[in-house]
C-alpha positions in Angstrom: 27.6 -11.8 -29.4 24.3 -12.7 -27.7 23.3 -14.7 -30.7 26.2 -16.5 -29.9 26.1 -17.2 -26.4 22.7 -18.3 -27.0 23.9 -21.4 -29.7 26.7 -22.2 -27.1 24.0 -22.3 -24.2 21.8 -24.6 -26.5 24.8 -26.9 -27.4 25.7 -27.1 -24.0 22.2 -28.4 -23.1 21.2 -30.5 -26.1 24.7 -32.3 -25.1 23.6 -32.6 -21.6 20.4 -34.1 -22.4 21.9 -36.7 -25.0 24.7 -37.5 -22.3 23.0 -37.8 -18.8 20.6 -40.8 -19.5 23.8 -42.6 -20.9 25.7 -41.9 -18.2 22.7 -43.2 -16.0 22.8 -46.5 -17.4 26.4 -46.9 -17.4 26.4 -46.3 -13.7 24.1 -49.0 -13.3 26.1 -51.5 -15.3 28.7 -50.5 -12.8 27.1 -51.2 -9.9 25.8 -54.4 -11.6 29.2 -55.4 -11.9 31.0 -54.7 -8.3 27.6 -56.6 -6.9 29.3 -59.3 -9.3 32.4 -59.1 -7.9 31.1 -58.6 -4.0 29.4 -61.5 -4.4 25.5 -60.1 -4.0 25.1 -61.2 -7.8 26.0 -64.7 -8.7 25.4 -64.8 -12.8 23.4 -68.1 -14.4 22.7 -68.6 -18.0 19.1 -69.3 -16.7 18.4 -66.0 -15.0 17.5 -62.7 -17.1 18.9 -59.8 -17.4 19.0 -56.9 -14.4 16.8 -54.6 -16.8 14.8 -58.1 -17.7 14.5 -58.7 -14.3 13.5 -55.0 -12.9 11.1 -55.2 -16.2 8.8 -57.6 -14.7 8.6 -56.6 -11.3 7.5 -52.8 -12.4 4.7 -54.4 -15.2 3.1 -56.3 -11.9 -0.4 -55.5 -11.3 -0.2 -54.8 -7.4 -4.0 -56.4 -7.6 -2.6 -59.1 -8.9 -3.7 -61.9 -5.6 -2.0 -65.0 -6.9 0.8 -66.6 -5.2 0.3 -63.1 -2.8 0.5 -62.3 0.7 0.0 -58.8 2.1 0.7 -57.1 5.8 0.2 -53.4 6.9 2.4 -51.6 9.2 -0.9 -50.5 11.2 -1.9 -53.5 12.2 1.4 -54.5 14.4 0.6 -51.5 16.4 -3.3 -52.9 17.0 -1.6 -56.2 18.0 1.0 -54.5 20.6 -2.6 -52.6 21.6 -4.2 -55.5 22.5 -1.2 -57.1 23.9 -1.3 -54.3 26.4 -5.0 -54.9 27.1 -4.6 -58.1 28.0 -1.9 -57.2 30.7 1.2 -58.4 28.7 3.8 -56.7 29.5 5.3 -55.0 26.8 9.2 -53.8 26.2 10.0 -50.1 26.5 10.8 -50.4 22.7 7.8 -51.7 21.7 5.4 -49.3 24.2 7.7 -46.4 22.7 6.7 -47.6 19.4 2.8 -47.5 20.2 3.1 -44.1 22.0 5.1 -42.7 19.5 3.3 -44.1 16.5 -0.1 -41.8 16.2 1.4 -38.3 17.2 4.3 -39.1 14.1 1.9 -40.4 11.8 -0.5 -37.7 12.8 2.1 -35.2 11.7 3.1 -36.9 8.6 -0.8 -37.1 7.2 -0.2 -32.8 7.9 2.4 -32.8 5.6 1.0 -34.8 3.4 -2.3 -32.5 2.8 0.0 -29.8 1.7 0.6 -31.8 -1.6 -1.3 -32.1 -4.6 -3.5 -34.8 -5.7 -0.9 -35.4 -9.0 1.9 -35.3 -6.4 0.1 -37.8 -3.6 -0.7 -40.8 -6.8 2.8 -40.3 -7.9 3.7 -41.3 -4.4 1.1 -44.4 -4.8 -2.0 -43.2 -3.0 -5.3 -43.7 -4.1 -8.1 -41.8 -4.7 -9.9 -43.3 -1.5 -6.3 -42.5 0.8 -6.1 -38.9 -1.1 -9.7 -38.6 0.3 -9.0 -39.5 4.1 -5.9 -37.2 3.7 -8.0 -34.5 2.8 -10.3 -35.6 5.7 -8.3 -37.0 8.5 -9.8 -37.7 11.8 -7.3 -39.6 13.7 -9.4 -42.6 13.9 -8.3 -45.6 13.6 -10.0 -46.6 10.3 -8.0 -43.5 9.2 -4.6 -44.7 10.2 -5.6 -48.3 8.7 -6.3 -46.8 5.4 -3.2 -44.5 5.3 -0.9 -47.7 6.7 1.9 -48.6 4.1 0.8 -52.2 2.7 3.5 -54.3 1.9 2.4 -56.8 -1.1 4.9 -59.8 -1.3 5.1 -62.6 -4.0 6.5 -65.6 -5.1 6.2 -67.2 -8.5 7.9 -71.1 -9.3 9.2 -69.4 -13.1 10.0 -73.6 -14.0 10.7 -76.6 -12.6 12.5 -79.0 -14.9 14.9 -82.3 -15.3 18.3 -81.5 -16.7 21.6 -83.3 -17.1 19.9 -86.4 -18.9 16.9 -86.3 -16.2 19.5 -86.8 -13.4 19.1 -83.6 -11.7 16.0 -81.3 -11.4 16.5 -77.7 -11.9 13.7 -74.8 -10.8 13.9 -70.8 -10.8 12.6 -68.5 -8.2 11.0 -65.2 -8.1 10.3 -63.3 -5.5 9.2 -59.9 -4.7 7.7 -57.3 -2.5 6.0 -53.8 -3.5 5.2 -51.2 -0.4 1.8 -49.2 -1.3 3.0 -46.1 0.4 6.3 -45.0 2.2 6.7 -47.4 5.3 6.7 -45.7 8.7 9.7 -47.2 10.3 12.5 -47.0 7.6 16.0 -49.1 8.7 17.5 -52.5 7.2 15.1 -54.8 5.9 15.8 -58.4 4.4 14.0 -60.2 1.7 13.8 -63.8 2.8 13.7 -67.0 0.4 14.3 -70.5 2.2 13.6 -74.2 0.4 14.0 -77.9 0.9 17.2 -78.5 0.8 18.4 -77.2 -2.9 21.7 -75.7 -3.8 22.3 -72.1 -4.9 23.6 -71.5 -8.5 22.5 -68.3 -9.4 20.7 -65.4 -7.7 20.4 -61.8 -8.9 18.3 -58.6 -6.9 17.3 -54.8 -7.2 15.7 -52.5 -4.8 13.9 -49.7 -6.3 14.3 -46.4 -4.5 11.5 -43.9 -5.3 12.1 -40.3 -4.1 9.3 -39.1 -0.9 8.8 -35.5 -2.8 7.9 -37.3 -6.1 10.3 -35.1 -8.2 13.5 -37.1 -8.9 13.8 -40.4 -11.3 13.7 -43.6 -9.0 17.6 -44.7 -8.2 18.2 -48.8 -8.4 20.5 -50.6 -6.0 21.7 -54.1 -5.8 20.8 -55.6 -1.8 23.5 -57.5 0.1 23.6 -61.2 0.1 23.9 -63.0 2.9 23.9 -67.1 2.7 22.6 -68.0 6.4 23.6 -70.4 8.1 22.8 -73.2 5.4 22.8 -72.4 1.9 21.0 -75.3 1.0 18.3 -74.1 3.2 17.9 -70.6 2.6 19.5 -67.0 1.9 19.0 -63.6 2.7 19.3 -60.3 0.8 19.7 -57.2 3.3 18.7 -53.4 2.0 18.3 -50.2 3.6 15.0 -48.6 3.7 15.8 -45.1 3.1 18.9 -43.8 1.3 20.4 -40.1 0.8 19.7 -38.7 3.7 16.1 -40.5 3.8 15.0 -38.7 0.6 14.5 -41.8 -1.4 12.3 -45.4 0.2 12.4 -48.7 -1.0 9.4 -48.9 -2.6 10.0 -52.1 -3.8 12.5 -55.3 -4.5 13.1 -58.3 -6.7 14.9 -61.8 -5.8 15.1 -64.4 -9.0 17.0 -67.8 -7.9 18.0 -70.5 -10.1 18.6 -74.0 -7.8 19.6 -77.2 -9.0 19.7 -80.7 -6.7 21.0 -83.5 -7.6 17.9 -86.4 -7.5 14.5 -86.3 -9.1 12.3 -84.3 -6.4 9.4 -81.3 -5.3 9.9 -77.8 -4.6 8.8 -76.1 -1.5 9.7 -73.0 -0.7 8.8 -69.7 1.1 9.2 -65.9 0.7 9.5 -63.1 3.2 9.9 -59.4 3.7 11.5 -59.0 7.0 10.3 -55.3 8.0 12.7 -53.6 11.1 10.7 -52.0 13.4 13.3 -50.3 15.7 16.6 -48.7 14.8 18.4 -51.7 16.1 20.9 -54.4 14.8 18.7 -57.4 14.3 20.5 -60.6 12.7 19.8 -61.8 9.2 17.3 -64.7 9.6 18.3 -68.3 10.1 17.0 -71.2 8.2 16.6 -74.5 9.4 15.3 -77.9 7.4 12.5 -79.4 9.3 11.7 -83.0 8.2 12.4 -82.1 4.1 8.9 -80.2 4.1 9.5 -76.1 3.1 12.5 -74.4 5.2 11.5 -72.1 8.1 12.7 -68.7 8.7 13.6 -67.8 12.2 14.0 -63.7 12.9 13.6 -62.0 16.1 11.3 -60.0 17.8 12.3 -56.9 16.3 11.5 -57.3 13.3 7.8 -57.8 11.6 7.6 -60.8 8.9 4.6 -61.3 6.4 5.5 -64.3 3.4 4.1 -66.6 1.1 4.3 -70.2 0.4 5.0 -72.0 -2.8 5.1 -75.6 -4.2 5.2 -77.7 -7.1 5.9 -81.2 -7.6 7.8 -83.0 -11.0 5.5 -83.9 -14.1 8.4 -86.2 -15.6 
């Protein structure tokens, strides 16, 4: 009878293993297909798949500096420091934010020494961050070096003539890769705004990783918002944390396909738009200033770092 129980008990788990990565990946083409029909994903023949798509952003070196910008969360509360300083008044969000800042992040750095070194580099620290864990001092050299970096790219995949050399065609990709789990954790936006092109295709992920390290990352598809001119820019809006704050978006992809109807440059620009405050803030706005790149307009509320891209037709 044991024996028996035993086979049934290995059955029953054999099955489970064969069935739950299935089952994984079929939710995902699910929510791949109600972002479809939302609206969030707009399907092109140029654009590659989601899997494609998430592909490439994972195999990015995070050293890799070209097309790259980076910002660290630290270094806002240094700026509203020396704001203060210099006798600038400051809101009572943002001198919350300062006084509140060290005494949290203190207290996070305490939780994090009670990991292990495998379980701190699966959450993306480094040997030299593992080190001032180990080590902290409250200085601020220490906060600097423990300060989630945001890394944010943008790469012109092609820029072609189709349509008999009519129209020019380009693709898009963007994306933004946090070093560590990011202090403040509400909406963000990625940002992409260029001269005057038209949308025709647009697809995103967010990768979630989990803050223990011990659960599989969890994929979600951002919210699209146009702006207020299409042909100048869009926005894709994503919460930081999810499940009850147990999994962080570590980081998020953008590929665009645009098409215009003359023989002409690209300019365009990327941005992560990082919420400081638990507030409301407005997608950004997007305005066309003399045909050169688009500009993104967000409020103070929110911390922006981007990068710039160009490229001019060779036909």
């Amino acid at each position: 009878m044991k024996r028996k129980l035993l086979c049934v008990l290995l059955a029953v788990m054999m099955f489970v293993t064969m069935v739950t990565p299935a089952l994984a990946v079929d939710s995902e083409r699910i929510d791949v297909q109600q972002a479809i029909a939302r609206g969030d994903i707009m399907p092109h023949p140029a654009l590659d798949s989601m899997d494609a798509l998430r592909a490439r952003a994972l195999a990015r070196d995070t050293n890799d500096e070209r097309n790259r910008t980076q910002f660290r969360e630290f270094e806002t509360i240094l700026e509203l420091e020396s704001r203060s300083r210099s006798a600038v008044a400051l809101s009572e969000l943002e001198l919350e934010m300062v006084t509140q800042y060290r005494v949290l992040a203190t207290e996070r750095v305490e939780n994090l020494s009670k990991l292990s070194d495998e379980a701190l580099f699966a959450l993306g620290y480094d040997a030299g961050q593992i080190y001032v864990v180990r080590n902290f001092a409250g200085t601020d050299e220490h906060f600097m070096a423990l300060s989630a970096t945001a890394n944010v790219w943008l790469d012109i995949d092609w820029h072609r003539p189709f349509n008999n050399g009519r129209d020019t065609e380009t693709r898009l990709f963007f994306q933004f890769r946090w070093t560590a789990q990011p202090f403040w954790g509400f909406r963000d936006f990625m940002t992409l705004t260029w001269n005057d092109w038209l949308v025709r295709g647009h697809a995103s992920s967010v990768m979630y990783v989990d803050s223990i390290g011990n659960l599989q990352p969890r994929w979600q598809t951002p919210t699209f918002l146009a702006g207020n001119a299409a042909n100048a820019g869009a926005s894709w809006r994503y919460n930081k944390n999810i499940e009850d704050n147990r999994f962080w978006a570590r980081e998020g992809t953008v590929s665009v396909v645009l098409e215009t109807s003359r023989r002409t440059h690209i300019a365009a620009r990327g941005e992560v738009v990082h919420n400081r405050f638990g507030l409301s803030v407005n997608p950004p706005t997007f305005t066309l200033p003399g045909g050169a790149a688009a500009s993104i307009s967000v409020g103070f509320l929110a911390t922006r770092t981007g990068v710039n891209a160009q490229r001019m037709p060779n036909w």
